[in-house]
Each structure stands twice: as structure tokens, then as C-alpha cells.
C-alpha positions as CSV (number, residue, x, y, z in Angstrom):
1,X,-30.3,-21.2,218.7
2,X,-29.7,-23.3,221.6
3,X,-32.4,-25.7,220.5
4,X,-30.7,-25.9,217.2
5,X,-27.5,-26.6,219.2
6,X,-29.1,-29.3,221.6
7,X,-30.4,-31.0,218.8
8,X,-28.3,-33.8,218.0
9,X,-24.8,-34.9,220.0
10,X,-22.4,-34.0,217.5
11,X,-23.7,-30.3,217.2
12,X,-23.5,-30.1,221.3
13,X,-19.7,-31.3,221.1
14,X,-19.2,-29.2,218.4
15,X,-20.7,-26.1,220.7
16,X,-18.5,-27.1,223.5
17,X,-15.2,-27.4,221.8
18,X,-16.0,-24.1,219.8
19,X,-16.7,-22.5,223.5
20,X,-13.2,-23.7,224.7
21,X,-11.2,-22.7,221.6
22,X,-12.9,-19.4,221.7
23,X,-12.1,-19.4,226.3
24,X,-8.7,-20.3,225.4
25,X,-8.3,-17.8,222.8
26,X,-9.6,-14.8,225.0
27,X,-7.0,-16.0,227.8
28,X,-3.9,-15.9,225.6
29,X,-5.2,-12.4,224.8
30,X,-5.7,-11.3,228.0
31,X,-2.1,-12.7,229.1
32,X,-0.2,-11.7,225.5
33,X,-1.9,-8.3,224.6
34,X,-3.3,-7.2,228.1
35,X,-0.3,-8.3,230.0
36,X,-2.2,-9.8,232.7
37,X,0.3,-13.1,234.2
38,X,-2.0,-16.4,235.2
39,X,-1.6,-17.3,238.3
40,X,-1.1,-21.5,239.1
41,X,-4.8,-21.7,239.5
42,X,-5.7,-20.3,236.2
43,X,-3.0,-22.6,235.1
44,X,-4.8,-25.0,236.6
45,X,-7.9,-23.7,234.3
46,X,-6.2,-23.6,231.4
47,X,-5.5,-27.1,231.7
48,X,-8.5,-28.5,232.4
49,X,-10.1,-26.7,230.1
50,X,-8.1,-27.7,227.1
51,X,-9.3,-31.0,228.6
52,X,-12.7,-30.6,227.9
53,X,-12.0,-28.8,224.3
54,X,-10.2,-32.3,223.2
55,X,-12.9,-34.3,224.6
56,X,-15.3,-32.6,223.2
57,X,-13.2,-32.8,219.4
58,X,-12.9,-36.8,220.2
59,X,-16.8,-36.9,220.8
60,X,-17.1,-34.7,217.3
61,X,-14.9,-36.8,215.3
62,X,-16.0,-40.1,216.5
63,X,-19.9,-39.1,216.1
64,X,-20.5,-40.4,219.5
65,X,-22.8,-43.3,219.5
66,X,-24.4,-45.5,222.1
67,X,-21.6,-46.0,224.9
68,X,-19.0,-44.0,223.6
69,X,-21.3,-41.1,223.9
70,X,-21.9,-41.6,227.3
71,X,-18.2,-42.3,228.1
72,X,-17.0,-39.0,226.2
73,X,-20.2,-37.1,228.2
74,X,-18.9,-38.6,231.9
75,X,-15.7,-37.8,231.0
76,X,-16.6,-33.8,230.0
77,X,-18.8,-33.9,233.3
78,X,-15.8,-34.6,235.8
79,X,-13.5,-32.2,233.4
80,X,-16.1,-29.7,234.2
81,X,-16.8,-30.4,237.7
82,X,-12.9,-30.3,238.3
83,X,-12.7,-26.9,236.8
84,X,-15.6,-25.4,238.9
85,X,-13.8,-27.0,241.8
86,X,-10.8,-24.9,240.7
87,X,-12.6,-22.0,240.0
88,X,-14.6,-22.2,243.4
89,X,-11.5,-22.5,245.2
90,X,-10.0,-19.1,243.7
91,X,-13.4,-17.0,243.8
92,X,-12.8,-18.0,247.4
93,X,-9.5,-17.1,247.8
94,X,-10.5,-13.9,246.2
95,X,-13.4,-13.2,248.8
96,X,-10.8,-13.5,251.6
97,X,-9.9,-10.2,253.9
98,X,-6.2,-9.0,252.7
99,X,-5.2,-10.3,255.8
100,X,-5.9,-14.0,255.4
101,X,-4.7,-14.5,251.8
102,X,-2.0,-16.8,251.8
103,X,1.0,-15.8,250.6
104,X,2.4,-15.9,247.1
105,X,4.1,-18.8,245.9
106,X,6.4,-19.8,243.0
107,X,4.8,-19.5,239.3
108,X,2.8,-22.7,237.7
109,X,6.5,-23.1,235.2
110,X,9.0,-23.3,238.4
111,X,6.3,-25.9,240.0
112,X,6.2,-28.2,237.1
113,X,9.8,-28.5,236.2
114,X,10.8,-28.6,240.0
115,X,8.3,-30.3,241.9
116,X,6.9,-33.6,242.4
117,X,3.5,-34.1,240.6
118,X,1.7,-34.7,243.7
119,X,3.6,-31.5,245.3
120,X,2.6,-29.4,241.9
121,X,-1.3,-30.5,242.3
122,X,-0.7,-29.5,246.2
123,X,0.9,-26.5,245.8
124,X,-1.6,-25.5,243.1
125,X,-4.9,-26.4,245.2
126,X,-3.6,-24.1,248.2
127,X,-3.2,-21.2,245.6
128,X,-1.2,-17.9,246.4
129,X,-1.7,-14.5,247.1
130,X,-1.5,-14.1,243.3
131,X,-4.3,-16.3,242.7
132,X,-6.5,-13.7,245.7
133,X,-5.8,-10.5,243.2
134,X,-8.6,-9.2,240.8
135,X,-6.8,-8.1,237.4
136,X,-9.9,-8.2,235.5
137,X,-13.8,-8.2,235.9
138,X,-16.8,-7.9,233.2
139,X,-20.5,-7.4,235.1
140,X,-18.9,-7.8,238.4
141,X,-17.6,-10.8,238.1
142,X,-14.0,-11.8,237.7
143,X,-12.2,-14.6,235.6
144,X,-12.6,-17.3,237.9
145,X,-16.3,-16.3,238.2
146,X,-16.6,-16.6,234.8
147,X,-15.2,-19.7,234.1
148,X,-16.7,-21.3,236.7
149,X,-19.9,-20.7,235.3
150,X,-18.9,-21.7,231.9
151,X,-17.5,-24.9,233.7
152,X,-21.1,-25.3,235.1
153,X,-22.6,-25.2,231.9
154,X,-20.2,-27.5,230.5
155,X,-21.2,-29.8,233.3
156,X,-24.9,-29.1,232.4
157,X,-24.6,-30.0,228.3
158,X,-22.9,-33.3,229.7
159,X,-25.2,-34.4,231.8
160,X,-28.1,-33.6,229.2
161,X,-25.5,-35.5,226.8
162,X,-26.2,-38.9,229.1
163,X,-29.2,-38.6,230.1
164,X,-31.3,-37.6,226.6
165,X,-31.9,-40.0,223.9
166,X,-31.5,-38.7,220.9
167,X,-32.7,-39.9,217.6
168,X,-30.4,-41.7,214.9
169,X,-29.3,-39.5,211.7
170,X,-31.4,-40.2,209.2
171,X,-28.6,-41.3,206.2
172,X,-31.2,-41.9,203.6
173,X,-32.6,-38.7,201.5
């Protein structure tokens, strides 16, 4: 399967936006039907990967040839590297003892409509003591874990994205 997928660039953009439609779905659920609140860095996650999801639909749509490709692929890689950034920074927060986690903060809604952007993006990247807790885990690891390691493989496929030269679609039968 995953040679089928890193066949061509249209099929790997297509895998990638698929992956954050399906990674966006699952967090609604978990916040909707589980009742589990996000805290500003899974905001913060959210965002950035809705960020990779469009670019990844751009790259699909346009077909993604010669420099465009590798434009739309440096763009996914920083996306990506962003979100493991994020992601690192809240599985640390999580390691902390009890008594070093910083203390909660306002919610990622009071921060955008109150703050100044550079403020928000400040007060985001400290996190909170919300951002610290463990609501959820699967094989250990928790929801930062896992994103960050879909974030890493998202970084992987874009790099593989700039760096492989593929071979033109054949349009003829």
C-alpha cells in the first residue's frame, strides 16, 4: 500500500490531506462526543494541521508540477516541522513533575479575541497547566505524542516530495 501511495505526487497529497481530514475528524469527536476541551496548544495543533490538509488539497488540485511541487512540499515540510515543534513542547510540558507545570491560563477563544497576535502566539508557546494534563492515551502515548508523530511523517512525505523525481503521467493510452 504505501508503495502504491508514494507512487506518484498527486496520490501522496491526496494521502496527506485524507490523513488530516480523518486527524481533524477524530479531534472534533474526542472534544464533541468525549467531552474532552483542547487546550491552546492543541489549538495550536488544530491549526496547523488544517494548514497542512489545505496545502496538501492545493498540491492535489493543481497536480503539482516542476516548482510548484516543490513549493507546495517546503511549504507542508515547515507546516509539519511547526506542529512537531508544538507537539514537542506539550509532550514536555506533560513530562514535567506536578510541581513545575505552569499554571493554567485563559482558553485559546479568550486569547484570540483579546490579545495581541504576537501576545496569542506567546501565551500559546508557554502553554498552561491544562496543556500538562493527560485526558486521553492509546499504546501509551497521548495526543500530543501522536500528533507529533503524524507531524513527523508529514515532514517525511515532504521531504521525499522534493527530493524524488518522479516520472510524468503518461496521457496517451
Amino acid at each position: 500500500m504505501l508503495q502504491s501511495i508514494l507512487a506518484n505526487r498527486r496520490s501522496i497529497y491526496a494521502f496527506i490531506f485524507l490523513a488530516c481530514v480523518s486527524l481533524m475528524m477524530a479531534a472534533y469527536y474526542f472534544q464533541y462526543v468525549l467531552g474532552l476541551e483542547p487546550c491552546p496548544l492543541c489549538m495550536a495543533q488544530r491549526l496547523v494541521m488544517i494548514a497542512i490538509g489545505l496545502t496538501a488539497l492545493i498540491g492535489l488540485i493543481h497536480g503539482s508540477f516542476g516548482w510548484a511541487n516543490k513549493i507546495y512540499s517546503f511549504f507542508l515540510f515547515l507546516f509539519a516541522v511547526g506542529g512537531m515543534a508544538i507537539a514537542g513542547r506539550q509532550l514536555w510540558l506533560q513530562s514535567l513533575p506536578e510541581d513545575q507545570v505552569p499554571a493554567c491560563g485563559p482558553d485559546f477563544e479568550f486569547m484570540v479575541n483579546n490579545f495581541p497576535i504576537l501576545k496569542t502566539v506567546e501565551t500559546l508557546w508557554r502553554g498552561s497547566g491544562s496543556c500538562a494534563e493527560v485526558t486521553w492515551q492509546f499504546l501509551g502515548l497521548s495526543m500530543a505524542g501522536w500528533t507529533f508523530i503524524w507531524f513527523g511523517f508529514f515532514a517525511l512525505l515532504a521531504i521525499y516530495q522534493i527530493v524524488k523525481r518522479f516520472q510524468p503521467i503518461s496521457t496517451s493510452a
